[in-house]
C-alpha positions as CSV (number, residue, x, y, z in Angstrom):
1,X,0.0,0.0,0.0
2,X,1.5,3.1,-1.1
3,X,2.0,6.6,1.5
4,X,-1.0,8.4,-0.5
5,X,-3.2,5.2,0.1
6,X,-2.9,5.0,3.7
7,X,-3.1,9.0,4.0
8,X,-6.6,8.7,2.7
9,X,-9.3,9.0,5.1
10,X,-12.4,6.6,4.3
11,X,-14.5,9.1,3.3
12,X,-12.4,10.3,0.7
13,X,-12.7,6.6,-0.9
14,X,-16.1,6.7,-0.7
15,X,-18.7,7.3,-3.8
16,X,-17.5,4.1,-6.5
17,X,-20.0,5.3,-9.3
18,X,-20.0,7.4,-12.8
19,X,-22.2,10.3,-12.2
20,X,-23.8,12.0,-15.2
21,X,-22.5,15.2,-14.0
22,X,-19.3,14.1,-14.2
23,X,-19.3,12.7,-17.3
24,X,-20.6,15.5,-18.5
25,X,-18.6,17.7,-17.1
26,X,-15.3,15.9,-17.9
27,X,-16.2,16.0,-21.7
28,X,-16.8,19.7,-21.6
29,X,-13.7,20.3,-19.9
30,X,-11.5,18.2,-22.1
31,X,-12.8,19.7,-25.2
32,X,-12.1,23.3,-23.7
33,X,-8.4,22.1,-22.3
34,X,-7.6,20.5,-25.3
35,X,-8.1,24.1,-27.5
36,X,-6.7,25.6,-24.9
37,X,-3.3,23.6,-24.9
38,X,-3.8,23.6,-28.6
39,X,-2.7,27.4,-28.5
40,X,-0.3,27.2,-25.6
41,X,1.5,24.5,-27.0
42,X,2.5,26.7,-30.0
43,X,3.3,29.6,-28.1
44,X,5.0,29.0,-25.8
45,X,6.1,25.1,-26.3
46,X,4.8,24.0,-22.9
47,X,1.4,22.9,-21.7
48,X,-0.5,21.9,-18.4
49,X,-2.0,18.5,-19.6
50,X,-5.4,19.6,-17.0
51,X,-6.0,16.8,-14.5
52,X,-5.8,19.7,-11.9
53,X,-7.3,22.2,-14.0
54,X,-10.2,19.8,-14.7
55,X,-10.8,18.7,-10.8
56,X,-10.9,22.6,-9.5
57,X,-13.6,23.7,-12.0
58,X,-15.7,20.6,-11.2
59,X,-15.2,21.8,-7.9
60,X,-16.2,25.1,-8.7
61,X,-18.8,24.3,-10.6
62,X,-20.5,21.9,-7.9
63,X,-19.1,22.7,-4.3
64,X,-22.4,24.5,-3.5
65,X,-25.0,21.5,-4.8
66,X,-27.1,19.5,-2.0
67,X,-25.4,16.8,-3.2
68,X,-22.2,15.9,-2.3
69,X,-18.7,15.8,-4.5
70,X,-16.9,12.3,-3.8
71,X,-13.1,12.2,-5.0
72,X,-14.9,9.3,-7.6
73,X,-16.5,12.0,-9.4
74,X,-13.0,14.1,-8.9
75,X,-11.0,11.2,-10.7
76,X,-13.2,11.3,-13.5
77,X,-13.3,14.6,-14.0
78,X,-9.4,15.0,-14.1
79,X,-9.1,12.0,-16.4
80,X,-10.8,12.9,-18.8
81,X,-9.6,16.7,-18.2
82,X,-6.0,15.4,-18.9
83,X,-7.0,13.5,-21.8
84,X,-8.3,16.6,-23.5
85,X,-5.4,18.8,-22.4
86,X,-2.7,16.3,-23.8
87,X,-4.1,15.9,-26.9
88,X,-3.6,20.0,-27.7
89,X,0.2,18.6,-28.2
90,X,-0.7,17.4,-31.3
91,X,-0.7,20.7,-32.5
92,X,3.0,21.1,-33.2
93,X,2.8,17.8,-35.3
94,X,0.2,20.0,-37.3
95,X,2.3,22.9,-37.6
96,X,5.5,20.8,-38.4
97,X,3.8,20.0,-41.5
98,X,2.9,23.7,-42.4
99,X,6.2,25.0,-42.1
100,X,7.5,22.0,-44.1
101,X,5.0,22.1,-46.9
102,X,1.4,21.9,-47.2
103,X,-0.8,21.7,-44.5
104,X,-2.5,18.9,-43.6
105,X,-6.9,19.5,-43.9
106,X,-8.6,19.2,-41.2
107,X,-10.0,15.8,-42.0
108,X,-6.9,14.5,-42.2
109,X,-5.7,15.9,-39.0
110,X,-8.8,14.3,-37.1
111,X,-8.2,11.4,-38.8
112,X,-4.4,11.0,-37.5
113,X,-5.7,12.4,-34.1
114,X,-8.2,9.3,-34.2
115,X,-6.0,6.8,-34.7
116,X,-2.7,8.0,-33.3
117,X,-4.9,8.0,-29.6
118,X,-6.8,4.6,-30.5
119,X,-3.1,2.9,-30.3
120,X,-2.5,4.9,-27.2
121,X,-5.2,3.6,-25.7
122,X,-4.4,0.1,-26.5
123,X,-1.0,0.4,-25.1
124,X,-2.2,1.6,-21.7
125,X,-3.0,-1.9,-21.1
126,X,0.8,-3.3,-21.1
127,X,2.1,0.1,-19.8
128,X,-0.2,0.2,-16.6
129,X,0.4,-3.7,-16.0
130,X,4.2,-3.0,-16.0
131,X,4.5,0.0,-14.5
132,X,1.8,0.3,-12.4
133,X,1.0,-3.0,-10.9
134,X,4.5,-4.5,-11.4
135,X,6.8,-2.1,-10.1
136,X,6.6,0.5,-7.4
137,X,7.4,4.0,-8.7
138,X,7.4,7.4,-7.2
139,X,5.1,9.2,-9.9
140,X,5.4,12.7,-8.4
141,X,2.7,14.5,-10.8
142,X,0.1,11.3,-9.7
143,X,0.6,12.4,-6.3
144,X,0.5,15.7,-6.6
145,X,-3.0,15.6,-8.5
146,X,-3.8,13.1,-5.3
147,X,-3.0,16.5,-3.1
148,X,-5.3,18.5,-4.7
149,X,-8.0,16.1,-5.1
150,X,-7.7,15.4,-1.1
151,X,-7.4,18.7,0.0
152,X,-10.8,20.1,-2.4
153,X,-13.0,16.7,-0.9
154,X,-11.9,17.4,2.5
155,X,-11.7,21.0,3.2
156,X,-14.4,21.8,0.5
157,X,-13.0,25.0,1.1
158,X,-15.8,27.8,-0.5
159,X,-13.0,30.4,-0.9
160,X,-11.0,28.6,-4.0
161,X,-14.1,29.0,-6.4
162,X,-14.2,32.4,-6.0
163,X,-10.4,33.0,-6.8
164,X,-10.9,30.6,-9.5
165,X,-13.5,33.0,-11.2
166,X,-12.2,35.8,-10.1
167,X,-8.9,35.4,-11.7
168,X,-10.0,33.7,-15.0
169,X,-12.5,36.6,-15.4
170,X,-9.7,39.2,-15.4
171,X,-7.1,37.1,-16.9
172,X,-9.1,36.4,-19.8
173,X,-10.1,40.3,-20.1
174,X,-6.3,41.1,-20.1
175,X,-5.5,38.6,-22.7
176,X,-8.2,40.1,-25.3
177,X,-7.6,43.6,-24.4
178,X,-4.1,43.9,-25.3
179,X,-2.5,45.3,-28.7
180,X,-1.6,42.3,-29.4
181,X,-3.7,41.0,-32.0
182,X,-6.7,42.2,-29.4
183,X,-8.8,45.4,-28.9
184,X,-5.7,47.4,-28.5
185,X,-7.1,48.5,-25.1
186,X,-3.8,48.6,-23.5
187,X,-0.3,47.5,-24.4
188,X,0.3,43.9,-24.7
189,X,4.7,44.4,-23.4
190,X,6.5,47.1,-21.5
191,X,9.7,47.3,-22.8
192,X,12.6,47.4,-20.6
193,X,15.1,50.2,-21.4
194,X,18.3,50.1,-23.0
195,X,17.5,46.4,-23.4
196,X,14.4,47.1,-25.7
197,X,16.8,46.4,-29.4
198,X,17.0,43.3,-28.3
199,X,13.9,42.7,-27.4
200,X,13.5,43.0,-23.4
201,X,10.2,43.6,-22.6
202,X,8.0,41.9,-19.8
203,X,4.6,40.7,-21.2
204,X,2.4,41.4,-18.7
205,X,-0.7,40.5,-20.2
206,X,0.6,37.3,-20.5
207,X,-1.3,35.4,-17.7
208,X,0.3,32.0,-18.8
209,X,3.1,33.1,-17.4
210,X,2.4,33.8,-14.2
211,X,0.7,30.5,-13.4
212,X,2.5,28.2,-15.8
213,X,5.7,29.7,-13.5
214,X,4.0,28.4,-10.1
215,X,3.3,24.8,-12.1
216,X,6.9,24.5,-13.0
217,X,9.0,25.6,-10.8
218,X,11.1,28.1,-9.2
219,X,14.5,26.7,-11.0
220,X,12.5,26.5,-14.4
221,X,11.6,29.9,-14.0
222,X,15.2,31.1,-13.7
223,X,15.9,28.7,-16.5
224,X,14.2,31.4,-18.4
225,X,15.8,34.3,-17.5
226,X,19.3,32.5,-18.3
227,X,17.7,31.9,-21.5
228,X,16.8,35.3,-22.2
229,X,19.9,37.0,-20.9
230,X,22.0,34.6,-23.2
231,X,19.7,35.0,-26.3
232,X,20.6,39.1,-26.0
233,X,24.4,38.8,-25.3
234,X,24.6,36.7,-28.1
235,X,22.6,39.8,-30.3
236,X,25.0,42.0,-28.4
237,X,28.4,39.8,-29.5
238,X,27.0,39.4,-32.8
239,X,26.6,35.9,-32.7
240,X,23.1,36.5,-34.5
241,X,22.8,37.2,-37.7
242,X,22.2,41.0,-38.6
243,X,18.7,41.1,-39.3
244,X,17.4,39.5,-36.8
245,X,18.8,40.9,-33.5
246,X,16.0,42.8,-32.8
247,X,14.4,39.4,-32.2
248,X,17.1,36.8,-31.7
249,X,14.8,34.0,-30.8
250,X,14.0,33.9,-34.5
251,X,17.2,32.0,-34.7
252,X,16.2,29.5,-32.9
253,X,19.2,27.0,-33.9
254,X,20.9,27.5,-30.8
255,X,18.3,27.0,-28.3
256,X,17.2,24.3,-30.8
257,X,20.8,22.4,-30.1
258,X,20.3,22.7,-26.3
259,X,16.6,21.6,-26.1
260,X,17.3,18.0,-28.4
261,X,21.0,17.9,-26.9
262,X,19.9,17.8,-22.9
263,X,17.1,16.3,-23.9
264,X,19.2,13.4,-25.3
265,X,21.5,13.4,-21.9
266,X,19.0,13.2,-20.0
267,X,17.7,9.9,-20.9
268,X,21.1,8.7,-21.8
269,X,21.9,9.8,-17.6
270,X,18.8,8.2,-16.7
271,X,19.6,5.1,-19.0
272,X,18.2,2.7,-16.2
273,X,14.6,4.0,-16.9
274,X,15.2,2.6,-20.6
275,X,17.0,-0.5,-19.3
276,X,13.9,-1.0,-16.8
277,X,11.6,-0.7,-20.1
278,X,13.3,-3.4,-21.6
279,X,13.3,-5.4,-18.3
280,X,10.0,-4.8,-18.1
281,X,8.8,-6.0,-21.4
282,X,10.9,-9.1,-20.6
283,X,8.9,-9.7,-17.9
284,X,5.8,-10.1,-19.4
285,X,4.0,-13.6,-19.2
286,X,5.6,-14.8,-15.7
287,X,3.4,-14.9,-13.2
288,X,4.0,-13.2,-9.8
289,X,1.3,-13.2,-7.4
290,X,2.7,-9.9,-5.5
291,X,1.7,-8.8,-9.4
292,X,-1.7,-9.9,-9.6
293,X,-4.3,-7.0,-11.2
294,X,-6.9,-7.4,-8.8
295,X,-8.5,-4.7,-10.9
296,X,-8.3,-5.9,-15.1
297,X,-8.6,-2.7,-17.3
298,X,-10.4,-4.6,-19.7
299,X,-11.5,-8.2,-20.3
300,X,-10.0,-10.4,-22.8
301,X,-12.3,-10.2,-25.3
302,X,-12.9,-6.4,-24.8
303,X,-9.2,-5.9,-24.9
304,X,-8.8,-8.0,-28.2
305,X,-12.0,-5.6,-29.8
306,X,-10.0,-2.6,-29.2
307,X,-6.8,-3.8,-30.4
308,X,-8.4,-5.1,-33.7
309,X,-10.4,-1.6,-34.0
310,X,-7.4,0.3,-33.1
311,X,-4.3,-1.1,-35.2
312,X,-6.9,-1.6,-38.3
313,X,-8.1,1.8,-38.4
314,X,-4.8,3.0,-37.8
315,X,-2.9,1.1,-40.4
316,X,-5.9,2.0,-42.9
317,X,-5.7,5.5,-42.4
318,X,-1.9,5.8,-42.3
319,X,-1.5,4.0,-45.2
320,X,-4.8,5.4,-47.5
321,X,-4.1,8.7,-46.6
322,X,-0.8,9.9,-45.3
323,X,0.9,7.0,-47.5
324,X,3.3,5.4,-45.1
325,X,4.1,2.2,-45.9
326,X,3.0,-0.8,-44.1
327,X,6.8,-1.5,-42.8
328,X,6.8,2.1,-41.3
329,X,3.4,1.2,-39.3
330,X,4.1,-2.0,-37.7
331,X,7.4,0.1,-36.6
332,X,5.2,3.3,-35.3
333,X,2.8,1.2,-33.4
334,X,5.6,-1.2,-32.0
335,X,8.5,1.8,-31.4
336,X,6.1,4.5,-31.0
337,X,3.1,3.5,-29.4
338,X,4.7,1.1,-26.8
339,X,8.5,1.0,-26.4
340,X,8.7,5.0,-26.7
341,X,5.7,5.2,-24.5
342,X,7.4,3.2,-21.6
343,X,10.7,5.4,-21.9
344,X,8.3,8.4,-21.7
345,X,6.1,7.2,-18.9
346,X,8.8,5.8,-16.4
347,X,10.7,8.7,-16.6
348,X,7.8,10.9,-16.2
349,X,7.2,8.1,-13.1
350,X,10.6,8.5,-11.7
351,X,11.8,12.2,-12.3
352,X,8.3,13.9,-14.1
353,X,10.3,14.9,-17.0
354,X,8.4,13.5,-20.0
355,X,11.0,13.7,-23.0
356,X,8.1,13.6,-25.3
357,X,9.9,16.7,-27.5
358,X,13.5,14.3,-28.0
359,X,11.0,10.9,-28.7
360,X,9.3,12.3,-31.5
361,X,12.9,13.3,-33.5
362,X,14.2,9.6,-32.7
363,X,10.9,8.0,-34.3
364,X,11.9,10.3,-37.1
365,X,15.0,9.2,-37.6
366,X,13.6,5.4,-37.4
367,X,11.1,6.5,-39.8
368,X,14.1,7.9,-42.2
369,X,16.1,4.9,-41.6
370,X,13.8,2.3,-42.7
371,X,12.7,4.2,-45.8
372,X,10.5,7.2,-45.1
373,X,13.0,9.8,-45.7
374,X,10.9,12.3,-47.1
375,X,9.8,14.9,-44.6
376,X,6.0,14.3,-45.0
377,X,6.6,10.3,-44.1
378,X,9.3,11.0,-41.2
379,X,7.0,13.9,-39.9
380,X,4.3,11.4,-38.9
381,X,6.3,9.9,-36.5
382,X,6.9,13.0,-34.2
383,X,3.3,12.7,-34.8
384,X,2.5,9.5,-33.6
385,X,4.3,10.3,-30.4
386,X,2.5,13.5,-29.8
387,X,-0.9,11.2,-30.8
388,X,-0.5,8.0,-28.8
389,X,1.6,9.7,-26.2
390,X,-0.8,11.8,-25.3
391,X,-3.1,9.1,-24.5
392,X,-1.1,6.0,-23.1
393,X,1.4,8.2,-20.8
394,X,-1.3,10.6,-19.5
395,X,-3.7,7.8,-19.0
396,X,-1.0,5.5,-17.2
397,X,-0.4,8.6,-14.5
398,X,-4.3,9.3,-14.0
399,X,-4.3,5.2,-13.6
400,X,-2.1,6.1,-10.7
401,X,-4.4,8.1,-8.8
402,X,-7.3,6.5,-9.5
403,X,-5.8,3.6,-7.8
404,X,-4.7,5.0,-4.5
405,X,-8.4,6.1,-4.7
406,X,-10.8,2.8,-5.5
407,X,-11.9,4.0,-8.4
408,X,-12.3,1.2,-10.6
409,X,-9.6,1.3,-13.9
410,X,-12.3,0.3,-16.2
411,X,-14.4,3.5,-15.4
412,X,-11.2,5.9,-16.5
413,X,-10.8,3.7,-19.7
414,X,-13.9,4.1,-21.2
415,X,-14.4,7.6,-20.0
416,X,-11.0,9.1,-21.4
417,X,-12.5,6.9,-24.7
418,X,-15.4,9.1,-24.9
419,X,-13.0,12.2,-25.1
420,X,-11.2,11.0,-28.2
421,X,-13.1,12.2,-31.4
422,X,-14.4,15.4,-29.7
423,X,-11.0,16.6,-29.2
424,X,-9.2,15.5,-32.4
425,X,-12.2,17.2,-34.1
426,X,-11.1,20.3,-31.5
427,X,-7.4,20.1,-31.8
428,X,-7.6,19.8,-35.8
429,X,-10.4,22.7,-35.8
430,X,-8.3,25.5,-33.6
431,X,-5.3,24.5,-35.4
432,X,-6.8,25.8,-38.9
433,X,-8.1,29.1,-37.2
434,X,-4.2,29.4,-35.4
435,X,-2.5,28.5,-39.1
436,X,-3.3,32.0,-40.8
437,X,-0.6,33.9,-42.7
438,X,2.7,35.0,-40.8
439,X,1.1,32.7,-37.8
440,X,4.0,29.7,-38.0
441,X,6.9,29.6,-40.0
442,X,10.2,27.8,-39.2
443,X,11.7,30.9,-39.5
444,X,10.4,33.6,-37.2
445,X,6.2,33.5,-37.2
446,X,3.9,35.2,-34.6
447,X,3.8,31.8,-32.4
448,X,7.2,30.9,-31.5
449,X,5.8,27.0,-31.8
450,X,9.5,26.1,-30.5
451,X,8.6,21.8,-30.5
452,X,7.2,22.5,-34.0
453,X,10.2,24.2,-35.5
454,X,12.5,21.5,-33.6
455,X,10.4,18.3,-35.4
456,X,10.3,20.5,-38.7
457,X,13.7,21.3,-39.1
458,X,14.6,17.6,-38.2
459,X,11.9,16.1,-40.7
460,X,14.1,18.6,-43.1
461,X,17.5,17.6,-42.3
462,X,16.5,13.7,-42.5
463,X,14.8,14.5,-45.7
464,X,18.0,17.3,-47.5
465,X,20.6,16.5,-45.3
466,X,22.7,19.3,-43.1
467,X,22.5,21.4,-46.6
468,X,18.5,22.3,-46.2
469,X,19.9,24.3,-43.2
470,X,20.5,28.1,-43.5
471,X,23.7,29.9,-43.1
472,X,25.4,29.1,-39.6
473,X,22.7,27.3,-38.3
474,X,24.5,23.3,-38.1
475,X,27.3,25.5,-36.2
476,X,25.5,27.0,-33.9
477,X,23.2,23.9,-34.0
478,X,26.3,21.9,-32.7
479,X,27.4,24.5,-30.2
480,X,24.0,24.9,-28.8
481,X,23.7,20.9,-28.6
482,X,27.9,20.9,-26.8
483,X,26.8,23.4,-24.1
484,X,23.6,21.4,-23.2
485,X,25.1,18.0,-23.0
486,X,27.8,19.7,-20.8
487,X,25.3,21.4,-18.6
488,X,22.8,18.6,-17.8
489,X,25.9,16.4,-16.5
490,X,26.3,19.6,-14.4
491,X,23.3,19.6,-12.9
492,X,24.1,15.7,-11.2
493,X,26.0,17.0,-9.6
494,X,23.7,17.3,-5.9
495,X,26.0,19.8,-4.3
496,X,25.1,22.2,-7.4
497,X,21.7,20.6,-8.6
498,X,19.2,23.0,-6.2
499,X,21.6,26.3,-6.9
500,X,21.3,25.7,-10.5
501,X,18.6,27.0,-13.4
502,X,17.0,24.0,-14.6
503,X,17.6,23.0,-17.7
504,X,14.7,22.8,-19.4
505,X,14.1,26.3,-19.1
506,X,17.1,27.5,-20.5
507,X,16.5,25.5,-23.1
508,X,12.8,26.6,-23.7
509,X,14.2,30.6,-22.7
510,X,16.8,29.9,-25.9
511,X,13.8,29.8,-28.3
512,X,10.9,31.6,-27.1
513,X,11.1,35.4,-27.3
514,X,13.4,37.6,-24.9
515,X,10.3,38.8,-23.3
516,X,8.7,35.8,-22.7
517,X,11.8,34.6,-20.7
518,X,12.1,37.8,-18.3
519,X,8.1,37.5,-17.9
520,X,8.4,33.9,-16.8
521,X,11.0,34.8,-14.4
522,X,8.9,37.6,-13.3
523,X,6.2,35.5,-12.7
524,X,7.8,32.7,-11.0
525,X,9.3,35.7,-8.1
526,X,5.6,36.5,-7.9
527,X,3.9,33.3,-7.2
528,X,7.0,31.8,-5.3
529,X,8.7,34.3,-3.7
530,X,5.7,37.4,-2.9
531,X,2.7,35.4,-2.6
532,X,4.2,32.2,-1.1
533,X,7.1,33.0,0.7
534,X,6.9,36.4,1.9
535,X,2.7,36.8,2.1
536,X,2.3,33.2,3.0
537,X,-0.4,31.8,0.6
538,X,-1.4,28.6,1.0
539,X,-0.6,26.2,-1.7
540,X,-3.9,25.3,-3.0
541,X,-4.6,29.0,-3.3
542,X,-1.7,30.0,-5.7
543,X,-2.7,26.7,-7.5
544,X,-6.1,28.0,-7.7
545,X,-4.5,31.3,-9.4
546,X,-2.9,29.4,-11.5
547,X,-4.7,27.3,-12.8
548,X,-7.2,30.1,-13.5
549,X,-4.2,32.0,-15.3
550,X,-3.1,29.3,-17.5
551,X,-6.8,28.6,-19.1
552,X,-7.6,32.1,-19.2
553,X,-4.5,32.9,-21.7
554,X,-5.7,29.3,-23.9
555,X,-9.2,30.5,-23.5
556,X,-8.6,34.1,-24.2
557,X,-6.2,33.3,-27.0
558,X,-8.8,31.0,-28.8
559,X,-11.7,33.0,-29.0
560,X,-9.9,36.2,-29.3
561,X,-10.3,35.8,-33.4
562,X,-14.0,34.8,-32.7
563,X,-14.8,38.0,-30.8
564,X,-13.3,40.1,-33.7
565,X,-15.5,38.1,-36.5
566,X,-18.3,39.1,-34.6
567,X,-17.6,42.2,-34.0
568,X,-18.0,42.5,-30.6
569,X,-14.4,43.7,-30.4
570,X,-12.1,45.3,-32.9
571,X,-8.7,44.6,-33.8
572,X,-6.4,47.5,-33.0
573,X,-4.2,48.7,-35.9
C-alpha cells in the first residue's frame, strides 16, 4: 500500500460510481483544455495537460450543490480533463507539416488524431500492467494531483471557487484587451530600457506566465531568464545574424541544439529508466502473485476488440491517406506506441520529466532509416508520439491516482474513450483558425511554436541532409547541442543541482522570445517568492491562481479571433 493510500481518510474513498455530472462535465472540460493547450503549446512550447485544472472547476462548478462531490466523481473529471489537455500537443505535429509544406486539412488531421490515440489507448494496457501493478514507482505529478484532489474533498473550502473565477475573469479580459492582435485597449509588453533592441520587454498580459511559472518551478523559472539573458548577449556579440537581433529568438538553432542535446542526456543519464523498459517487457507472461491485477482494465475479449479496431483503423488510415508504408506502421505502433511510450512514462514516473519533445525526432529518424526519408513520411512519426503519447502516458499517471483512490480502472478507460473524437475534431479545428498567414513559419512567425520548428527542421534535415539548413545554423546547432550536454551532467551533480537554473528552461528561454523569458522569471518571483514565501499563501490558493491564469491565456487566446468576426471587439491597428 503506497503513503497516498494510507493517508486517505475513508471518506475520501467513498462514492464508487459514474455520475452524469461528471461525465458530462469531464467532456466539456477536455474539449475546452484540449483548445486551450492547442494554443499554448504553439506559443509558448509547454502545456499543463489539465487533470488539476479539470478537478478545481468541477469543484467550482458543484461545491455548493445538495449533493455531495466524492473524489470518484473528482478522478473522472481529471481523467478525462488530462485527456483533453494532452491531446492540444498534437498541434506542433500539425504545424510541423505547415512549415515544411502543405498543411494537412482538417479531415486529415482528425483522422491521425483518431487513430494516433486509438493505439495509445491500447497500449495503456501493457504500460499500466508493468508499470503500475508490477513495479513501485514514485510518480510525483500522480501524487500531486492526489494533493489537490484530497485537499478540495476534504476542506471543500468555499474560498477557491471564487479565486478561481475571479482570476480567469480578469485574466481572460487582459489577454483580449491587449495590442496584441486584441482590442488594443492597452499594451500587450512594457519594454525594458536600453534592453528594448534586443527585445527585453515583460509581457504582462501574458497570464500563462504567471501561473504556468508556479506549475513548474522556481529553477524552471530562472531557466528562463538564463535563456533570455543569453539569447541578447549573443545579439550583443554578434553571434546573430544582422537582421534578426531585434528578435534573436528567431534563430532558434541555438536554443534548438540545447533543447534535443539535454534532452538526449537526460535519458542517456537516466539510462536505467530505458534499461527498466526493456526489463520490463521481458517480464511479461511470468506470473508473480505480489503482481496480480486485482483490478483488469479490460476483459480479454474487450481488450482484443479494441486492439483489432485500433491497429486496423490505424494502419488504414496511415496508409490510405498519409501514404506510409505498411513496414513504417508496424514500426510506429511497436517503437512509438509502446517502447517510446514506456521510456516516456517511467521517466515521467521516476523524475516527471516526460522527454516527449527528443521521442518524437528519434521515431523520425527510425522513420528515415527504414525508408520514409521524405519529410511528410518522417513527420508522422513525431506525430504519432504526440498522438499515442498523449493518451497512453497521460492515461497510465491518471491510472495512478485512481488507484490509491478505489476507483475502478475500467471506469477511467472508457471515460478518457469518450474524449477521443471530440478533441481531435477540437485540436484539428483551432489548429486551422491558429494556421493563418505570418502565424507559424520555421523561421520567425507570430507563435514561437518552439517543438514545431525543432520536429520541422529535423523532418528537413533527414529528408535534405545538413544542406536544407541556412547559413550558420548546423554551427551554432552543434554548439548549442555541446553546451547542453555539458550542462545537464552539471546539474548531477547534488552539491550544485538545487543552486542551478534548470535546464529545461534555459532550453525553452533559448527559443521563445526575450520577453517571454524575463516574464516567466517575473512571474515565478511573484507566485513563489511574494505570494508564497513572503505573504504566505497557501498552496492550493496559488494553485487555484494558476490554474485560473493558464486557461484564461488558452481561453482568451482562442476566442480572441471569434470575438473580432463578430464584431463585438475590434482589432487594434
Amino acid at each position: 500500500m503506497s503513503e497516498i493510500e494510507t493517508a486517505l481518510p475513508a471518506p475520501v474513498a467513498a462514492g464508487r460510481l459514474v455520475t452524469v455530472r461528471a461525465v458530462a462535465t469531464g467532456a466539456v472540460l477536455a474539449v475546452c483544455l484540449c483548445a486551450m493547450n492547442s494554443y499554448l503549446t504553439l506559443s509558448f512550447g509547454v502545456i499543463e495537460e489539465g487533470p488539476t485544472i479539470a478537478a478545481l472547476f468541477f469543484f467550482a462548478f458543484f461545491f455548493w450543490t445538495a449533493t455531495r462531490i466524492t473524489s470518484h466523481e473528482m478522478v473522472i473529471v481529471s481523467t478525462m480533463g488530462s485527456a483533453g489537455g494532452s491531446l492540444g500537443f498534437i498541434s506542433n505535429f500539425y504545424a510541423a507539416k505547415a512549415m515544411t509544406g502543405t498543411p494537412y486539412t482538417l479531415w486529415e488531421m482528425i483522422a491521425f488524431g483518431v487513430v494516433s490515440s486509438l493505439v495509445g489507448m491500447v497500449m495503456v494496457i501493457p504500460l499500466r500492467q508493468l508499470l503500475v501493478i508490477r513495479e513501485k514507482l514514485p510518480w510525483p505529478g500522480s501524487k500531486a494531483v492526489a494533493g489537490v484532489i484530497t485537499a478540495l474533498v476534504e476542506e471543500g473550502d468555499p474560498k477557491q471557487p471564487r479565486y478561481l473565477l475571479l482570476t480567469f475573469v480578469s485574466m481572460v479580459i487582459l489577454v483580449i484587451g491587449n495590442n496584441d492582435q486584441g482590442a488594443g485597449w492597452w499594451r500587450a509588453e512594457i519594454a525594458i530600457p536600453k534592453l528594448a533592441a534586443f527585445g527585453a520587454a515583460i509581457a504582462w498580459t501574458s497570464p500563462f506566465s504567471l501561473g504556468g511559472s508556479y506549475l513548474m518551478g522556481l529553477r524552471t523559472c530562472v531557466g528562463f531568464l538564463f535563456g533570455a539573458c543569453a539569447l541578447m548577449a549573443m545579439a550583443k556579440l554578434g553571434w546573430i545574424p544582422a537582421g534578426e537581433r531585434e528578435t534573436p529568438h528567431h534563430f532558434f538553432w541555438p536554443g534548438l541544439g540545447f533543447l534535443v542535446a539535454s534532452g538526449l542526456a537526460t535519458i542517456a543519464i537516466n539510462w536505467r529508466s530505458v534499461a527498466g523498459a526493456f526489463a520490463s517487457l521481458a517480464s511479461i507472461g511470468r506470473s508473480k502473485s505480489a503482481a496480480r491485477d486485482d483490478d483488469p482494465l479490460l476483459s480479454g475479449r474487450a481488450l482484443l476488440i479494441v486492439a483489432v479496431v485500433a491497429f486496423v483503423s490505424a494502419s488504414i488510415v496511415l496508409h490510405k491517406v498519409f501514404h506510409v508504408s505498411f513496414l513504417l506502421i508496424l514500426l510506429l505502433i511497436a517503437i512509438g506506441g509502446l517502447l517510446q511510450n514506456i521510456i516516456a512514462t517511467r521517466a515521467a514516473a521516476q523524475t516527471a520529466f516526460n522527454p516527449a519533445r527528443v521521442m518524437g525526432i528519434l521515431l523520425q529518424g527510425v522513420c528515415a532509416l527504414f525508408g520514409g526519408r521524405a519529410a511528410p513520411i518522417n513527420l508522422t512519426g513525431a506525430g504519432f508520439v504526440a498522438g499515442s503519447g498523449a493518451q497512453a502516458s497521460l492515461l497510465t499517471a491518471d491510472l495512478v491516482y485512481g488507484r490509491w483512490f478505489k476507483v475502478p480502472s475500467r471506469h477511467q478507460f472508457w471515460t478518457q474513450m469518450l474524449t477521443i473524437v471530440p478533441c481531435a475534431v477540437v485540436s484539428a479545428w483551432v489548429f486551422t483558425q491558429i494556421n493563418v498567414p505570418g502565424a507559424l513559419a520555421l523561421e520567425g512567425g507570430r507563435h514561437a511554436a518552439p517543438v514545431a520548428k525543432m520536429w520541422a527542421a529535423s523532418a528537413l534535415m533527414f529528408d535534405k541532409g545538413f544542406d536544407a539548413l541556412p547559413a550558420n545554423a548546423l554551427r551554432s546547432l552543434l554548439w548549442g547541442g555541446a553546451v547542453g550536454v555539458a550542462y545537464t551532467l552539471l546539474e548531477q551533480v547534488k552539491r550544485l543541482h538545487k543552486w542551478l537554473p534548470d535546464s529545461i528552461g534555459i532550453g525553452l528561454g533559448l527559443v521563445l522570445s526575450v520577453s517571454t523569458g524575463l516574464t516567466f522569471f517575473v512571474g515565478g518571483f511573484i507566485m513563489w517568492i511574494v505570494l508564497g514565501r513572503w505573504l504566505k499563501m497557501r498552496d492550493v490558493t496559488l494553485t487555484t491562481i494558476a490554474v485560473g491564469s493558464i486557461v484564461a491565456e488558452g481561453i482568451g487566446g482562442v476566442i480572441k479571433p471569434g470575438l473580432i468576426k463578430l464584431g463585438l471587439i475590434h482589432l487594434a491597428q
